[in-house]
Steps between C-alpha positions, in 0.01 A plus 500: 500500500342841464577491145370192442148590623477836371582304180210257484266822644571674212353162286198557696212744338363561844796731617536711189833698651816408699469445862438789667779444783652202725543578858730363739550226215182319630217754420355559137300803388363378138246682252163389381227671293223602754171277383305598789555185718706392766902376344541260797517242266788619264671558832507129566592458139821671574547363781538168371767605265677665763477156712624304181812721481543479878453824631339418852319648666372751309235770435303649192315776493277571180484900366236679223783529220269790390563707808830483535582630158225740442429640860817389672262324735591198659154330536501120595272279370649121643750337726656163606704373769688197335562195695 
């Protein structure tokens, strides 16, 4: 299943990179380019594809892709619970 979201992530241009990590097979860590707003949103877009492949509950939390490659920062812009 992990595969199979991580796959239709990478068709997304909003998360330019891999997911960051899974946790406990339930929690997502995924990459955005930082536009100065809240990522809620693209959260909840994940979310939904996690829910459509089944993984439930689960959790996303949204990072500055930026950061965490040039700084080694782990700044988070966003997060969803998914129920």
């Amino acid at each position: 299943m992990r595969a199979r979201v991580e796959a239709e992530l990478s068709q997304d241009s909003t998360f330019p990179a891999r997911p960051v990590w899974w946790d406990k097979g339930h929690r997502l860590g995924v990459g955005v380019i930082p536009d100065g707003t809240n990522r809620d949103s693209a959260a909840r877009r994940v979310c939904n594809l996690m829910l459509k492949h089944g993984i439930s509950p689960a959790e996303v939390e949204v990072y500055d892709v930026l950061q965490i490659q040039n700084d080694d920062e782990w700044v988070q812009v966003g997060a969803a619970q998914c129920e």
